[in-house]
Backbone as JSON, one array per atom type, in Angstrom:
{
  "sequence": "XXXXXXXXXXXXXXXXXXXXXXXXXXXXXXXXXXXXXXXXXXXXXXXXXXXXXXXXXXXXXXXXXXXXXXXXXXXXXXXXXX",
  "N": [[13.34, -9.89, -8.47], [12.72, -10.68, -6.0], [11.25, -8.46, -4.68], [9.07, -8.64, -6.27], [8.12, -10.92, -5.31], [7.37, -10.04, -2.99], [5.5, -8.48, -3.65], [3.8, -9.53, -4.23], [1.66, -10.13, -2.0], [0.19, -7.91, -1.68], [-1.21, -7.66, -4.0], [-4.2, -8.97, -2.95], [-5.82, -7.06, -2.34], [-4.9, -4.57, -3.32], [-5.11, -5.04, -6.61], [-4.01, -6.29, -9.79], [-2.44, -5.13, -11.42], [-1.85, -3.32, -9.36], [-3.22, -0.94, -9.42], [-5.61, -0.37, -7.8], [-8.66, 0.59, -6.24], [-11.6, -0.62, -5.53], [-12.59, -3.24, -2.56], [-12.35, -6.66, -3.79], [-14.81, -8.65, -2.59], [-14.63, -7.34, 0.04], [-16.26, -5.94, 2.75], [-18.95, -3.58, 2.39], [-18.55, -1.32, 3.53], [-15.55, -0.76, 3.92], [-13.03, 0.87, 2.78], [-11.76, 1.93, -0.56], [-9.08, 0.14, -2.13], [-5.77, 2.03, -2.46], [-4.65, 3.35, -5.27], [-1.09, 1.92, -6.51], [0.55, 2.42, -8.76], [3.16, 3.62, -10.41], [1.83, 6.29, -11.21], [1.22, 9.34, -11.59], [-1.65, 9.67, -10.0], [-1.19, 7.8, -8.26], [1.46, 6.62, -6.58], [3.23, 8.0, -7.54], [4.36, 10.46, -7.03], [5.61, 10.17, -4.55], [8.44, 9.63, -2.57], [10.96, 7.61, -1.81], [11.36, 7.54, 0.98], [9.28, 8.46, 1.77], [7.71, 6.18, 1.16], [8.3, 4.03, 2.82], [7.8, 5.23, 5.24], [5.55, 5.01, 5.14], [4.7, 2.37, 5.14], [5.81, 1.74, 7.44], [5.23, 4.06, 10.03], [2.48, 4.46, 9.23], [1.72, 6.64, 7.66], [0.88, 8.83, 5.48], [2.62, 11.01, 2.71], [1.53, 13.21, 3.54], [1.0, 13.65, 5.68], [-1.27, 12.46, 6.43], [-3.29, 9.27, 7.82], [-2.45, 6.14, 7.25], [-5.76, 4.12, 6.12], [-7.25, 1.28, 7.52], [-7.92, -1.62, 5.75], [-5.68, -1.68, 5.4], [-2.85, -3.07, 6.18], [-0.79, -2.85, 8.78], [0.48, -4.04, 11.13], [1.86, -5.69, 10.12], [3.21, -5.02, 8.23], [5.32, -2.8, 9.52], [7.05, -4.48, 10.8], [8.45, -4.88, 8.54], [11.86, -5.96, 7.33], [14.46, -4.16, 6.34], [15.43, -4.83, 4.29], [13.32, -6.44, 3.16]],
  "CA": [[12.5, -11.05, -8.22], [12.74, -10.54, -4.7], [10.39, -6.95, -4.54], [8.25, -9.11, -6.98], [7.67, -12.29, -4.52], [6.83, -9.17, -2.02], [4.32, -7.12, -3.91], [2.08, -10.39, -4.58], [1.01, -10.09, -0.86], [-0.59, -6.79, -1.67], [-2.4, -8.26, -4.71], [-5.43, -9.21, -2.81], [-6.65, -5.86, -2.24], [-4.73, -3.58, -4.84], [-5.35, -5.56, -7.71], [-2.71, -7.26, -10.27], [-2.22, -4.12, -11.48], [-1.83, -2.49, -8.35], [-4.44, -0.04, -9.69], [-6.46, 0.1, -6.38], [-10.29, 0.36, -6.45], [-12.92, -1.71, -4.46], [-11.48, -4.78, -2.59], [-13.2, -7.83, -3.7], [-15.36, -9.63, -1.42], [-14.48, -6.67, 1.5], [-17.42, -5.09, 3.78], [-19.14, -2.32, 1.37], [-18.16, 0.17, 4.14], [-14.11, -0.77, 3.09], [-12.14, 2.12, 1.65], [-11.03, 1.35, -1.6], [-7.69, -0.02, -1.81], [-5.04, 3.0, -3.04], [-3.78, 3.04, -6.43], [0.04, 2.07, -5.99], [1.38, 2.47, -9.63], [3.72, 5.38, -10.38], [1.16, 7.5, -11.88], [0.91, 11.44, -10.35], [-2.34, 9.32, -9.51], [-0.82, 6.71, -7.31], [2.52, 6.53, -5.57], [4.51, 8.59, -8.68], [5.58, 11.42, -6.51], [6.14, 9.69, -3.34], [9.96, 9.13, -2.37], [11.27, 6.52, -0.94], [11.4, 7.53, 2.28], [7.41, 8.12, 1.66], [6.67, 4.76, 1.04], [8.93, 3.45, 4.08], [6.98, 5.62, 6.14], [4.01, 4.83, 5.39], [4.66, 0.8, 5.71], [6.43, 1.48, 8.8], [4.4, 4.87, 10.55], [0.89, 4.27, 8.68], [1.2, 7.79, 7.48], [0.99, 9.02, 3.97], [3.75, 11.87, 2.92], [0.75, 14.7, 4.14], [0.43, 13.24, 7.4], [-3.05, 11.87, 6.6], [-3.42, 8.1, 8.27], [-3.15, 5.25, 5.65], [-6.67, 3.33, 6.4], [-7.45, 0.1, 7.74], [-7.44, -2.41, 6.61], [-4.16, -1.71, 5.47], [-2.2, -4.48, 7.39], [0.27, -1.8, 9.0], [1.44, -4.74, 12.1], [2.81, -6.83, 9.26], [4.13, -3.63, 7.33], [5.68, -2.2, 10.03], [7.96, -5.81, 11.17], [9.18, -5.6, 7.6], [13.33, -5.35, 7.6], [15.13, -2.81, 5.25], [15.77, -5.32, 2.74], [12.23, -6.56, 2.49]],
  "C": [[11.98, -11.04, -6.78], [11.4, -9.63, -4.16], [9.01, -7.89, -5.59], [7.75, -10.18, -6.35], [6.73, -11.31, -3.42], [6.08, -8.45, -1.87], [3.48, -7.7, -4.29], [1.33, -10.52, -3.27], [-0.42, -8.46, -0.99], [-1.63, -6.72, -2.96], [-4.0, -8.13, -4.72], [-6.19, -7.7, -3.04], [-6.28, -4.9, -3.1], [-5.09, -3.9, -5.87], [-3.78, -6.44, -8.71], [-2.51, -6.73, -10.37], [-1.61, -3.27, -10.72], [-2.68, -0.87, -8.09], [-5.08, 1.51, -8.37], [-7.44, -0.13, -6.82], [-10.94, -0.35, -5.5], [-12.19, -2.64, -4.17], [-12.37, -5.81, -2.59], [-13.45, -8.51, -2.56], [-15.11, -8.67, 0.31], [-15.89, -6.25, 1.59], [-17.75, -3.84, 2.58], [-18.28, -0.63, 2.45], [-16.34, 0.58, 3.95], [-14.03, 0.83, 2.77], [-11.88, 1.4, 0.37], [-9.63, 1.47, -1.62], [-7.13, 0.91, -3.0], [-4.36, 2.29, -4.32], [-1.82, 3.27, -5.69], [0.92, 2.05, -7.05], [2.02, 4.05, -9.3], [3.45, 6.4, -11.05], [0.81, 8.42, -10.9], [-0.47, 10.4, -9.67], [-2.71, 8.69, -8.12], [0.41, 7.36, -6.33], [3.84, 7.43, -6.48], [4.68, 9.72, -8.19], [6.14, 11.37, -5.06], [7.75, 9.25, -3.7], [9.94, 7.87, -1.5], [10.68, 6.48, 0.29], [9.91, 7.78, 2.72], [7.02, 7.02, 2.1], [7.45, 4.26, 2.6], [8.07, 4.25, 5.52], [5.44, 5.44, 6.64], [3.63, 3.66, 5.06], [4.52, 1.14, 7.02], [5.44, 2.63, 9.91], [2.97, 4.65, 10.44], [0.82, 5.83, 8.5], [1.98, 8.33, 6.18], [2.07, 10.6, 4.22], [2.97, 13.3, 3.56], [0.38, 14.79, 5.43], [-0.24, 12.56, 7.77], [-2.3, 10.16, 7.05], [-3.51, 7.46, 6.76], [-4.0, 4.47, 6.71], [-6.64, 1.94, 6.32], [-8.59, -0.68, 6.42], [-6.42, -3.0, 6.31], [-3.61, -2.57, 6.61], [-1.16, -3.56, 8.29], [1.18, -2.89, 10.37], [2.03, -5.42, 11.49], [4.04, -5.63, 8.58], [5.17, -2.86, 8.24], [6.67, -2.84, 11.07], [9.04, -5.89, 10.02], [10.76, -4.96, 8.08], [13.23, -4.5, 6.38], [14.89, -3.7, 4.31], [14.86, -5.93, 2.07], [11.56, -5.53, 2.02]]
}
C-alpha cells in the first residue's frame, strides 16, 4: 500500500499505467515520459539497484542521464524505505 501511495506521484507524467508516452499538457519540446512497467520495454530488466540509482544519481543502468523534467531533487531526498 505504501509503494502504491508512492507511485501515484509519478502518475502525472507516466500515465496510470505507468506506460510512459507524451506528458499531458507539457511543452511539445518535453521528452516523453519513460515507460516504467516491467516489460523488456520499460524497467523489466533493470535491478534494483538500477532503479535506486537512477532516483538517487539521475542515471539510467547505461550511464545515459534520465531527462528533465524528471524531478531528480525530490527523487534523490527519498529515504530507503520510501
Amino acid at each position: 500500500e505504501y509503494g502504491a501511495y508512492l507511485a501515484r506521484g509519478c502518475v502525472g507524467c507516466h500515465g496510470a499505467a505507468y506506460a510512459g508516452g507524451p506528458i499531458p499538457g507539457a511543452p511539445p519540446d518535453w521528452p516523453a515520459a519513460a515507460n516504467l512497467t516491467p516489460a523488456p520495454a520499460g524497467l523489466g530488466r533493470w535491478t534494483y539497484d538500477d532503479f535506486v540509482r537512477a532516483l538517487r544519481a539521475g542515471r539510467r543502468p547505461d550511464g545515459s542521464p534520465v531527462r528533465p523534467p524528471m524531478p531528480l531533487a525530490a527523487t534523490r531526498a527519498m529515504t530507503d524505505v520510501e
